[in-house]
C-alpha positions in Angstrom: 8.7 74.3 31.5 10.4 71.6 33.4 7.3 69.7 34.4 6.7 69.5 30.4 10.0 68.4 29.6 10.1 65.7 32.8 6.5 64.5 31.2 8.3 64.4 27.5 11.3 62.5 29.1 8.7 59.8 30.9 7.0 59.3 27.8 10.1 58.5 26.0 11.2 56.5 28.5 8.0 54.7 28.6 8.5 53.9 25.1 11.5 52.8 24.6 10.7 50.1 28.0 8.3 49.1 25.7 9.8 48.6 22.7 12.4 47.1 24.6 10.1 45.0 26.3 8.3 43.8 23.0 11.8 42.9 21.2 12.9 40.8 24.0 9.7 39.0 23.8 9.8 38.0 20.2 13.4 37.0 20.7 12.5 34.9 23.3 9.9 33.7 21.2 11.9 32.6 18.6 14.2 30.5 20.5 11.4 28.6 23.0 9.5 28.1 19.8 11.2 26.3 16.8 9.8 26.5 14.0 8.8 22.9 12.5 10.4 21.1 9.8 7.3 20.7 7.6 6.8 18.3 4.4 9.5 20.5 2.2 12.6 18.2 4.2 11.3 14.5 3.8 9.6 12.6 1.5 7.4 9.7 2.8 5.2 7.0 1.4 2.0 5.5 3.5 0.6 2.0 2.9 -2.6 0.5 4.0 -3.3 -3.0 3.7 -7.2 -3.8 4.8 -8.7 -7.6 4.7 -11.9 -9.6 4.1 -12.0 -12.0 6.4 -10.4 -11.9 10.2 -7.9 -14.9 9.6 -6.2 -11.6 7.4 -6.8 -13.1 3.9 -8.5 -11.8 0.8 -5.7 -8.3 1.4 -6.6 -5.1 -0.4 -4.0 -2.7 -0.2 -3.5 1.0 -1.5 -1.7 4.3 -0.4 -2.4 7.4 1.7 -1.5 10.8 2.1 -0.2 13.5 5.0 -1.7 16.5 5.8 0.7 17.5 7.8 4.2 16.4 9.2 5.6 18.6 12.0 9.4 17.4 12.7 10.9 19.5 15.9 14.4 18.0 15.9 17.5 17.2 13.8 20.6 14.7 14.2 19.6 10.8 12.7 16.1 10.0 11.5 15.0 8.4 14.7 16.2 11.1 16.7 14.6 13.8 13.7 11.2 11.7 14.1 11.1 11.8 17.7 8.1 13.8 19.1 7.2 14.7 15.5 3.6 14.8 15.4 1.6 14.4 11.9 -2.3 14.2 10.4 -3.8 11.8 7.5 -4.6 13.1 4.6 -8.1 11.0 4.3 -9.4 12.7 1.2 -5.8 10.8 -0.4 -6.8 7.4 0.5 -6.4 5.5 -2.9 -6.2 1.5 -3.8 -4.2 0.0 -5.7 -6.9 -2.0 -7.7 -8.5 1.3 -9.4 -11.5 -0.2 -7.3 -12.9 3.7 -6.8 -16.5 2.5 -5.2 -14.3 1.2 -2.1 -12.4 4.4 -2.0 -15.7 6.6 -2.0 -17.6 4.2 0.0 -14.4 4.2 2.6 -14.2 8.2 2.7 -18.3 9.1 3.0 -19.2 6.5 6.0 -15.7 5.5 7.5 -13.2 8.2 7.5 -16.7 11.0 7.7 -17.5 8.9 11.1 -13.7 9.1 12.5 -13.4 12.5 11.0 -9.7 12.7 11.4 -6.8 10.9 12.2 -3.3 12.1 13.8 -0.8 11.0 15.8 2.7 11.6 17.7 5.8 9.7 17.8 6.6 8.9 21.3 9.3 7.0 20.9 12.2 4.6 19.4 13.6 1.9 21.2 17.1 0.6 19.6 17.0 -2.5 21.4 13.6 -4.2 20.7 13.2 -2.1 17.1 10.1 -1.4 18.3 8.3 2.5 17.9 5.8 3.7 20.2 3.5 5.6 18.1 0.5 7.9 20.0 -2.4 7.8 17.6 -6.2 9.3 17.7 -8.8 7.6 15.3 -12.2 9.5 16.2 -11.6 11.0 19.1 -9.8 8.3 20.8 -5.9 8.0 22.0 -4.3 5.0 22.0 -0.2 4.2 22.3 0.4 1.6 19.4 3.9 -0.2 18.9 5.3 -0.5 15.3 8.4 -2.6 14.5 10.6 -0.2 12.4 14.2 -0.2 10.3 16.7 2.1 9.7 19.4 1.8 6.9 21.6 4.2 5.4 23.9 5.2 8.4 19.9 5.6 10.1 19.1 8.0 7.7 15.8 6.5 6.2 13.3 4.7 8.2 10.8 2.1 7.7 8.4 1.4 10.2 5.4 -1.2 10.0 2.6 -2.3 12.1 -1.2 -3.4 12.6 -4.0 -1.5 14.3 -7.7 -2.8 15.3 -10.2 0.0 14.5 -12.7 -1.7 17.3 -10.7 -2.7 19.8 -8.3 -0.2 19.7 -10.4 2.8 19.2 -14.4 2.0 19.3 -15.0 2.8 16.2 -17.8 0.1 16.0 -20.4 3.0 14.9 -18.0 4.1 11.8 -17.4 0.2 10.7 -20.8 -0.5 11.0 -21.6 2.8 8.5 -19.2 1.5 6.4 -20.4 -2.1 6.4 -23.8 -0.7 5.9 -23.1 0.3 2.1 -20.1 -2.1 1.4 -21.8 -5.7 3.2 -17.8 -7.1 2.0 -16.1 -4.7 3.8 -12.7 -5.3 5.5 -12.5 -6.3 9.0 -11.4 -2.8 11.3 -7.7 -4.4 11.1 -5.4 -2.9 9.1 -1.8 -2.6 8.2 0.2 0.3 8.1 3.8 0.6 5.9 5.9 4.2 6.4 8.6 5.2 4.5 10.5 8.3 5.8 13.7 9.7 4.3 15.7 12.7 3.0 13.8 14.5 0.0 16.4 14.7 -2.3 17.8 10.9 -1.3 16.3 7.8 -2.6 13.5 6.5 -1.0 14.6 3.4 1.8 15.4 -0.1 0.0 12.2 -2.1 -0.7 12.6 -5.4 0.9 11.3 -7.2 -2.4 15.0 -5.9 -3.9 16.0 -9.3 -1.6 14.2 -11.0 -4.2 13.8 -12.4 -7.6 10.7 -14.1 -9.5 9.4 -16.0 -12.4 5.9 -15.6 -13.7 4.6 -17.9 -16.1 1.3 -18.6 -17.7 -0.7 -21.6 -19.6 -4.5 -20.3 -21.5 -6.3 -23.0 -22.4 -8.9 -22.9 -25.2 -11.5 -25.8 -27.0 -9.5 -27.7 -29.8 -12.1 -27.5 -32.6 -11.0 -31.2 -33.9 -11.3 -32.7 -30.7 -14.5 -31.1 -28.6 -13.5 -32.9 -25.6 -9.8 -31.6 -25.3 -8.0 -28.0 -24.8 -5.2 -26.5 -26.7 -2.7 -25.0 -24.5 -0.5 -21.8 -24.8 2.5 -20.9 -22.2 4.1 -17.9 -21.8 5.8 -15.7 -19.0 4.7 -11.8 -17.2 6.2 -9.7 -15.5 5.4 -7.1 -12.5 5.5 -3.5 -12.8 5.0 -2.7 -8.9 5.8 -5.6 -6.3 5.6 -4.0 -2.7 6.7 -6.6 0.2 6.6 -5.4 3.4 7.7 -7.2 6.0 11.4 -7.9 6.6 10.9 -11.4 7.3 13.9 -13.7 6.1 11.4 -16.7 6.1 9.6 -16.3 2.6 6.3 -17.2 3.2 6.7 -15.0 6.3 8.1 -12.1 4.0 5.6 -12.7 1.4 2.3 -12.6 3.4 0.7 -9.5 2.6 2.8 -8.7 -0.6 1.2 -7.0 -3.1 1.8 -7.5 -6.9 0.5 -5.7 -9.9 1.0 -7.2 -14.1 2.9 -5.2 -16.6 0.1 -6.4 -19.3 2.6 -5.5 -22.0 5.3 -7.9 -20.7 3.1 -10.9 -22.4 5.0 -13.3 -24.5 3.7 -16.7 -25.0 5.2 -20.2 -26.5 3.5 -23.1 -28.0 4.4 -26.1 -29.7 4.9 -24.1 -32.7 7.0 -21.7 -31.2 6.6 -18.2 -30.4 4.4 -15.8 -32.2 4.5 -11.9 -31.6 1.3 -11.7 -33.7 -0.6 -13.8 -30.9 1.0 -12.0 -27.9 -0.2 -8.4 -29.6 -3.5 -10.1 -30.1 -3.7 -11.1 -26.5 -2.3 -8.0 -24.9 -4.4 -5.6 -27.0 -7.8 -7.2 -27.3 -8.0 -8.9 -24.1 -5.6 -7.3 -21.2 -6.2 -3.8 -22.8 -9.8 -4.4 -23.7 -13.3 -4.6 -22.6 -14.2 -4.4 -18.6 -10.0 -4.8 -18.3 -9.0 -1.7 -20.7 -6.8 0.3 -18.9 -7.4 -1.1 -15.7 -4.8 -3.1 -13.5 -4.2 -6.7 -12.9 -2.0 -7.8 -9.8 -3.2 -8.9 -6.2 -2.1 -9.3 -2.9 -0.9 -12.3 -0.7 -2.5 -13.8 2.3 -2.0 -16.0 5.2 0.0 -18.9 4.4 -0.8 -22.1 5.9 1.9 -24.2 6.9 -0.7 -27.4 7.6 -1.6 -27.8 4.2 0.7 -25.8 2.2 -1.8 -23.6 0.6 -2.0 -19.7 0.7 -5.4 -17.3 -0.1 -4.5 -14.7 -2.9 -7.2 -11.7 -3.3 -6.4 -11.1 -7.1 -8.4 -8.8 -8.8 -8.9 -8.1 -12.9 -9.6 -4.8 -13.4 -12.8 -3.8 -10.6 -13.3 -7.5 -9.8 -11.3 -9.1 -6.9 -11.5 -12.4 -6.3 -9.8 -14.3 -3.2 -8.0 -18.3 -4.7 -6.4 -20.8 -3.3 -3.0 -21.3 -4.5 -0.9 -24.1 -3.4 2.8 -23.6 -2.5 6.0 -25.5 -2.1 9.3 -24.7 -0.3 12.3 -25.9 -2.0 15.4 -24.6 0.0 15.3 -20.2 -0.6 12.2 -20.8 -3.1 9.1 -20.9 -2.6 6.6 -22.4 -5.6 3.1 -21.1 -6.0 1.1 -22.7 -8.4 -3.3 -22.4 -9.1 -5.5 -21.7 -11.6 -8.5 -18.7 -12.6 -11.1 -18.6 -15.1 -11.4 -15.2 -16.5 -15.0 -15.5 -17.4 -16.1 -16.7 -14.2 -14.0 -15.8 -11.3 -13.7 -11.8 -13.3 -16.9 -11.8 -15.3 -15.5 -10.1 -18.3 -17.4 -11.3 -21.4 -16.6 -8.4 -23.4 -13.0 -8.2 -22.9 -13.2 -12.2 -24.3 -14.9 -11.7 -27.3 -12.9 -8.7 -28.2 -10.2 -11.1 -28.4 -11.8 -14.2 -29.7 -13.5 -11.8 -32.5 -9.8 -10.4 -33.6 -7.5 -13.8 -33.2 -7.4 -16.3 -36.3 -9.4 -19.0 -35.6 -11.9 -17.2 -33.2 -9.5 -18.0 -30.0 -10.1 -17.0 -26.5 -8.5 -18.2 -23.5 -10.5 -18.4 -20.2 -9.1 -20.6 -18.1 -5.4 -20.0 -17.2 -3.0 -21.6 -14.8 -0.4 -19.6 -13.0 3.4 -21.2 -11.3 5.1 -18.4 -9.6 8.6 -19.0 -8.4 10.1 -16.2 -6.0 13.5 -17.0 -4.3 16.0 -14.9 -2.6 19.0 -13.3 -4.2 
């Protein structure tokens, strides 16, 4: 009888040592392993600016998701950010000039080659501004330094920098896939723009809030009387998105890689007879809204500007055509004047969206070639 009840107390012994045993482990559990902060705390925005040529003109840009973004820490965003670790989303990568056969072409040879891409955030040094970013593109690990900006008593955080796809991370074999069905493709340097901030909070200030602009206009079109001369028609635009990224106070160094897009409906024109809302509905509805253009976007993005000959490359696309012109610029004091020229028909090759217009405007008019001045100066 005793022997049983010594064997009963053991057992219950034994049991509660290991119940014990287990709860102490999941308590310690929970305080060795924090649960990370997740996506549900910040929002964030991601973008990518990709170029043509190596002398970084001819600039597409667009945007790109996270999969994931584990934050460990609290206290100020660069102390939150700190160690946080995070993965692309490559399935989001969109551009901004609804040019879909680059974002297809981009996922099924380049991003299917690097397979993914992650990264950890080392560190932030106050002194030099400068953020030591730990990133693997297909399989390789590189440390990669960003500039980066904090605002709002350091509760938002911008951070911007440039990575070499080759040189950086061999990824010869996935450029070269990529090159292999898109001959144009952009060189394996790219820019990168993060936003991180509070969700909940607006997002960080946009460095183009430093600065105001003026877009106008001229069309030209054949003067029936006089073969051999155009009429002309003038008129102003503005932008719906204009994203600058760098927090240069120099304007052509604040500029360069800027990208612009058109609010089409923003057209109003003048001519020596004055204004005419019939003509600007004419023009926004049967040529910006029609054709190869119809409900497509207009804008670009600016290149290198070169200070030798006061000229600058912008890739500007209409619609799924992007074409890279050369602009000439001017600095006057805190502005900065662009001025160039495009001909719709053949820099864009949209013959439809032209005759919609020319076939609904009095007079059978169409305007192909158009100059544009832009004036951008700081507030």
């Amino acid at each position: 009888m005793k022997k049983k009840l010594f064997s009963a107390v053991q057992r219950y012994l034994l049991a509660t040592l290991v119940l014990l045993t287990l709860s102490c482990r999941k308590e310690d559990e929970q305080i060795t392993t924090p649960n990370p902060t997740q996506l549900t705390n910040y929002d964030y925005s991601i973008q990518w600016t990709g170029y043509r040529s190596n002398d970084l003109n001819s600039p597409s840009a667009g945007t790109i998701g996270l999969k994931e973004l584990n934050i460990k820490n609290g206290g100020k965003i660069v102390e939150a950010l700190k160690d946080a670790t995070f993965k692309l989303d490559l399935e989001s990568f969109a551009s901004y000039d609804s040019a879909s056969m680059r974002d297809s072409n981009v996922k099924s040879t380049l991003f299917n080659s690097l397979m993914n891409i992650e990264g950890t955030i080392k560190q932030f040094d106050s002194n030099t501004k400068k953020a030591t970013i730990e990133l693997t593109i297909g399989g390789v690990k590189k440390d990669v330094i960003f500039d980066y900006k904090t605002e709002s008593s350091d509760e938002k955080i911008s951070i911007g920098g440039y990575i070499d796809l080759i040189e950086q991370f061999n990824a010869t074999t996935a450029m070269n896939a990529l090159k292999a069905v898109c001959p144009h493709a952009m060189p394996p340097k790219i820019r990168l723009f993060v936003k991180v901030w509070p969700k909940g909070q607006d997002a960080p200030k946009q460095y183009a809030d430093n600065f105001d602009y003026e877009l106008k206009w001229t069309g030209y079109r054949d003067n029936p009387s006089v073969p051999t001369e155009k009429l002309a028609v003038s008129g102003t635009l503005r932008l719906n998105k204009f994203i600058v990224q760098s927090s240069d106070t120099n304007l052509t160094g604040a500029l360069n890689d800027a990208y612009f897009e058109i609010d089409k409906k923003s057209l109003t024109s003048q001519s020596p007879g004055g204004q005419n809302p019939g003509r600007d509905n004419n023009i926004i509805t049967y040529l910006l809204e029609a054709g190869e253009i119809g409900g497509l976007n207009i804008g670009g993005s600016f290149g290198q500007f070169n200070t030798q000959n006061n000229t600058v490359s912008i890739s500007i696309f209409v619609g799924t055509r992007r074409v890279s012109k050369t602009f000439n610029y001017e600095m006057t004091n805190n502005e900065i004047k662009i001025t160039g020229s495009i001909d719709l028909k053949d820099d864009f090759g949209v013959p439809n969206a032209l005759m919609s217009l020319q076939n609904n405007s009095p007079h059978n008019v169409t305007y192909s070639d158009v100059d544009l001045n832009i004036r951008v100066w700081k507030k």
